[in-house]
N, C-alpha and C positions, 0 to 999 in steps of 0.2 A: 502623474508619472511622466515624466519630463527626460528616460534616461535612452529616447532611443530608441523605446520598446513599448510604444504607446499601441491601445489595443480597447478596442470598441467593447461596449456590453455585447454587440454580439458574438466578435472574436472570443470575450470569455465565455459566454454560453456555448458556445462549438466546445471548444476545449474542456468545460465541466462535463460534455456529455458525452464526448468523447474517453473522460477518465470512469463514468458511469457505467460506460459500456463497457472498458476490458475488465471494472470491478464485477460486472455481471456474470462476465464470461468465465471470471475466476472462481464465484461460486458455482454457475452451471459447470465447471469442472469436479465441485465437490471442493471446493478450498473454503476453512472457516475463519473468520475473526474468532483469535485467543483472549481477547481480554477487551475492554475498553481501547477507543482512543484515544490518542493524551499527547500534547502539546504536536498536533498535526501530524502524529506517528502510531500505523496499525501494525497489528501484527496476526499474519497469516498464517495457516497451515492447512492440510491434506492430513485426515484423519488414518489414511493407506500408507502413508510414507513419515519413515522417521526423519528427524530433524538431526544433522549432521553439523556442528560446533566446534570449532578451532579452539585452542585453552583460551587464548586471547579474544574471543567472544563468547567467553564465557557469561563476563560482567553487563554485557554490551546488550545480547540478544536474548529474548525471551525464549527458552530450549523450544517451545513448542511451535514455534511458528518464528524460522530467521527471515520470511520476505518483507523488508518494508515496506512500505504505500506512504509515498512522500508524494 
């Protein structure tokens, strides 16, 4: 990677464990994966709280769970 934004295997090991941990923190909040992941895109939800959907993400987001995890 040559654009600038070069970055050591340990740079990305910080960083994966870093996204480890707030994915942690989201289930010790009680938030679940709705479904598989798929082409690098989760989807979350909280089984206490409804899922709130604009018309226009309708098509877009899975009713059960809008947070992505990109």
């Amino acid at each position: 990677m040559d654009d600038g934004r070069k970055r050591t295997l340990l740079e990305a090991a910080a960083k994966l464990r870093n996204e480890a941990e707030w994915l942690e923190d989201l289930a010790g909040a009680g938030f679940e994966l709705n479904g598989p992941i798929q082409d690098d895109y989760g989807f979350v939800g909280h089984p206490d709280v409804e899922a709130h959907l604009d018309d226009d993400e309708q098509d877009e987001v899975d009713p059960d769970g809008p947070l992505r995890l990109n």
